[in-house]
Residue, then its C-alpha position, 0 to 999 in steps of 0.5 A: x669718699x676719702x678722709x685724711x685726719x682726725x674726724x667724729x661722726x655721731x650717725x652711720x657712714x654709708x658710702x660706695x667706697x671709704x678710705x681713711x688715712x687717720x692721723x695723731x689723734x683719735x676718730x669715731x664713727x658712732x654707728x658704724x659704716x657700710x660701704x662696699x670697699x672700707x680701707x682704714x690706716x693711720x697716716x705714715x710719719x716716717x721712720x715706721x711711725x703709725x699714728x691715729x686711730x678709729x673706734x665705732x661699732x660695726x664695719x660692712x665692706x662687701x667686697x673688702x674690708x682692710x683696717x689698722x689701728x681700728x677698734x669696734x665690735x664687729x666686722x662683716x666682708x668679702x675679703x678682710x684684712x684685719x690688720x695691726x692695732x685693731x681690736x674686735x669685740x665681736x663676730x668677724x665674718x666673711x664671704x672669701x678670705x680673711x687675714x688676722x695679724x698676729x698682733x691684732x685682737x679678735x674676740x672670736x674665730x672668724x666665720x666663713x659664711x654664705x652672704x653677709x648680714x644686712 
């Protein structure tokens, strides 16, 4: 599923793969997604402007989790990226690797774990 804009969703994305390219205002996903490959990034404006940005609660990715501009309260993955302008309030856990940008905000130490939570 691609989605480029600004969107609000009150339930849960649940698809195959999503990938959001988010643009001037602010988007909501009101129960979190799932999905086994979630790439979130606001919409290059030229000249290194990023804007848009994505609130929800908690974002599943088995195989890979890749955000920016993303603010919820957990992240589980295979392979995550958690990148500039997100904010996690919660747990990050992940099955192979994980990469935090130094401008990012995680509440705590991301954890290695054997298998994700449903």
């Amino acid at each position: 599923m691609d989605i480029s804009g600004a969107f609000r969703v009150e339930g849960k994305v649940k698809t195959r793969r999503l990938e959001a390219r988010l643009h001037n205002s602010k988007s909501r996903v009101g129960r979190g997604i799932e999905a086994e490959r979630v790439d979130i990034r606001p919409h290059e404006r030229g000249f290194g402007h990023r804007m848009g940005e994505l609130t929800t609660t908690k974002i599943l990715g088995v195989q890979e989790v890749s955000l920016e501009n993303v603010e919820c309260d957990e992240v589980f993955g295979g392979r995550v990226t958690i990148g500039e302008g997100c904010t996690v309030r919660g747990r990050v856990l992940y099955t192979e690797s994980i990469e935090v940008h130094p401008h990012a905000h995680v509440a705590g130490t991301p954890e290695k774990a054997e298998r994700l939570p449903p």
